[in-house]
N, C-alpha and C positions, 0 to 999 in steps of 0.2 A: 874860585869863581866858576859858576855849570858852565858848560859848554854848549853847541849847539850842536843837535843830532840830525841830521835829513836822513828818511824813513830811510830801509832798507828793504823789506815786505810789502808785497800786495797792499796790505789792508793798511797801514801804515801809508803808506804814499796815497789810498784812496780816503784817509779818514784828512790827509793835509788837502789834498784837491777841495772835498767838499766844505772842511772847514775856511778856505779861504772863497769859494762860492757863496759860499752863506752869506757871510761881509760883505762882498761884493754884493749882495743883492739889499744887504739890509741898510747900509752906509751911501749918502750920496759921494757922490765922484772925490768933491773934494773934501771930505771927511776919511774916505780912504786912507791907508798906510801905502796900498800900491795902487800901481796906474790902469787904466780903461782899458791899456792894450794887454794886461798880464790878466785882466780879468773877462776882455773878450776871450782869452787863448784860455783859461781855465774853465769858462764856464760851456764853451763847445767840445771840450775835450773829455771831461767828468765822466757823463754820459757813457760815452765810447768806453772810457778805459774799464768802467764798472760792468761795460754789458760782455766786454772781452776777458776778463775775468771768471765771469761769470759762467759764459760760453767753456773755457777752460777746464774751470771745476767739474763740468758736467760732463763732456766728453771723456777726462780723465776718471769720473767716477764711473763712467758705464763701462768703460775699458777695464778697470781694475774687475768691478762688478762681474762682467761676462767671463773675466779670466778665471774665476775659480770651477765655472761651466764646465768651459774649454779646459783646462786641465784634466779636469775627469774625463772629459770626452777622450783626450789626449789618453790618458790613461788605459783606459777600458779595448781604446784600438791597440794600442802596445800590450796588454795581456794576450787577447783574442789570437792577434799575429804573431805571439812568441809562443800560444800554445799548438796553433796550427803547426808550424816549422818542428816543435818540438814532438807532436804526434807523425808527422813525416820519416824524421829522421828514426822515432820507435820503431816505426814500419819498417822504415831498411832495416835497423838492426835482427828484425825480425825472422829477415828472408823475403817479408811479404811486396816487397817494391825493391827492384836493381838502385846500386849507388848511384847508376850514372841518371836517374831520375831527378837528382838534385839538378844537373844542369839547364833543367825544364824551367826551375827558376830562376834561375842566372845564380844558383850556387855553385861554389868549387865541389867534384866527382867526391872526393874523400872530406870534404869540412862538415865534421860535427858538431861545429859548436853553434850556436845560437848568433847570425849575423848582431851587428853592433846597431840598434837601437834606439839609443839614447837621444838621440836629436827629433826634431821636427822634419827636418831635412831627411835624415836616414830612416826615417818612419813611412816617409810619402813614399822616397823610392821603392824598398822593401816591399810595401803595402800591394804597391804597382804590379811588382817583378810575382810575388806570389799569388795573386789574382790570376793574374794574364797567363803563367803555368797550369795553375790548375786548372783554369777555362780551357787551355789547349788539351791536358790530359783528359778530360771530360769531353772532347769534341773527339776525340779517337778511343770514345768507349772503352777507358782505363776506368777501374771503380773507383769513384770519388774518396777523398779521405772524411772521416765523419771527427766529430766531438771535437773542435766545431768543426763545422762545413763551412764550406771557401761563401755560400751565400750570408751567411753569421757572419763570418769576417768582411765578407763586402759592404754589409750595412754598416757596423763599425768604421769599416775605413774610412767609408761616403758621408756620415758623419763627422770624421776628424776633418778630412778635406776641409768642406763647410764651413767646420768651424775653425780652420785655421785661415780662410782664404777672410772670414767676416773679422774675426782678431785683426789680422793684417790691413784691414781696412779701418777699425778702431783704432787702432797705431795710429796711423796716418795721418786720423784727423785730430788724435791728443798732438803731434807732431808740430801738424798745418798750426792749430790754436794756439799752440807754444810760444810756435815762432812769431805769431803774430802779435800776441801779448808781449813777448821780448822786444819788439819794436815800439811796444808804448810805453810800455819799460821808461826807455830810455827818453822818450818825448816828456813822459812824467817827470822823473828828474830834472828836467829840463824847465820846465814850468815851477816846477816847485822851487830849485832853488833862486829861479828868477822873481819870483814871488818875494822869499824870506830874506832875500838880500832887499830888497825894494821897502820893506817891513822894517829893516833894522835901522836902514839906512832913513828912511823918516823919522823912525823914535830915539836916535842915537843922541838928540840931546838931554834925552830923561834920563834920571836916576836910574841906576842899575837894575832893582829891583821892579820900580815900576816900570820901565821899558820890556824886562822879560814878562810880568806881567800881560799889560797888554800885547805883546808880541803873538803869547800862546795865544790866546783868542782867537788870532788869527793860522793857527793850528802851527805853531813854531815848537818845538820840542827841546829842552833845556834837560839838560843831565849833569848832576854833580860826581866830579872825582871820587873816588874813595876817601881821600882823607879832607875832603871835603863834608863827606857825610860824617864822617868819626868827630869833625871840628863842629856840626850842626849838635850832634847825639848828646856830647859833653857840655855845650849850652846849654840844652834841653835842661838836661840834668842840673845843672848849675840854677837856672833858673827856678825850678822845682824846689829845691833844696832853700833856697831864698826866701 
């Protein structure tokens, strides 16, 4: 015997709302499967949970969307500041700038290796600490480093900033829509299966088949076991064969 399923997605929960809207708008009161008050609560509710949905998708699409942006952007500051640093430390090697010039940028006197990078976090400071260095070496008439110039990398940086401070703000609001959909979530469920229970329990003394019948109509969801469909299949067959 199918069972009964209550949605578990989005679109599933809002295809049960409106199909029990519909009825309620097409059936008088007493014609109904369920009552005035499940169908005041679904048909003020519908609305809301379809425009917060909806709200959702689109916040989360612009989020995804801008992120592939921001990642280049992301990217392009992390080259620029790893070649800067890495034309620096040529320079010491070179003779052409003392080691203790690293500490200008808040680097360790002898560390030649390429500070760590890899974050969003270690990107900003970084970005910061070797700006603010070579602005200061350039205010005491030291010759700037060139290929790039600390003004190349400040555009890059001023860019990453930007676009990490408007990402963080995208977050935010996929976040805020989230959570707010997750609370209708839950009011949905709640409607609905007050609904299907309301539905069963009027058509409970029809026939089996035609109770699920008209049940779906009223957007009820029936699903057969596995070896329920295998026991449907070899009917088929049987009948066929007949």
């Amino acid at each position: 015997m199918p069972y009964r399923r209550l949605p578990n997605t989005d679109t599933a929960r809002l295809r049960a709302l409106k199909a029990a809207a519909i009825k309620g708008k097409e059936l008088h009161p007493f014609k109904l499967a369920f009552s005035q008050s499940s169908f005041s609560k679904v048909k003020f509710f519908v609305n809301n949970f379809e425009k917060a949905i909806l709200n959702y998708r689109a916040v989360y699409d612009t989020q995804v969307e801008r992120n592939k942006e921001y990642n280049e952007i992301t990217k392009k500051a992390r080259l620029y500041l790893s070649h800067f640093i890495q034309v620096l430390n040529m320079a010491i090697a070179r003779g052409e700038l003392p080691e203790k010039v690293r500490l200008t940028f808040g680097m360790d006197e002898d560390e030649r290796r390429l500070p760590n990078l890899s974050t969003d976090k270690d990107l900003s400071e970084w970005g910061k600490r070797i700006i603010q260095g070579e602005t200061q070496r350039m205010g005491m008439g030291q010759t700037p480093i060139t290929n790039p110039t600390i003004a190349v990398v400040k555009v890059r940086y001023e860019n990453f900033v930007e676009a990490f401070n408007h990402q963080r703000i995208l977050q935010q609001n996929t976040q805020r829509c989230q959570a707010e959909l997750e609370d209708l979530r839950q009011k949905a469920d709640e409607i609905i299966l007050d609904i299907w229970n309301e539905v069963e329990d009027t058509l409970k003394d029809l026939p089996g088949h035609e109770r699920r019948e008209q049940a779906q109509e009223y957007g009820l969801v029936y699903v057969y076991r596995k070896n329920e469909i295998k026991d449907l299949q070899m009917f088929d067959r049987v009948e066929l064969d007949f």
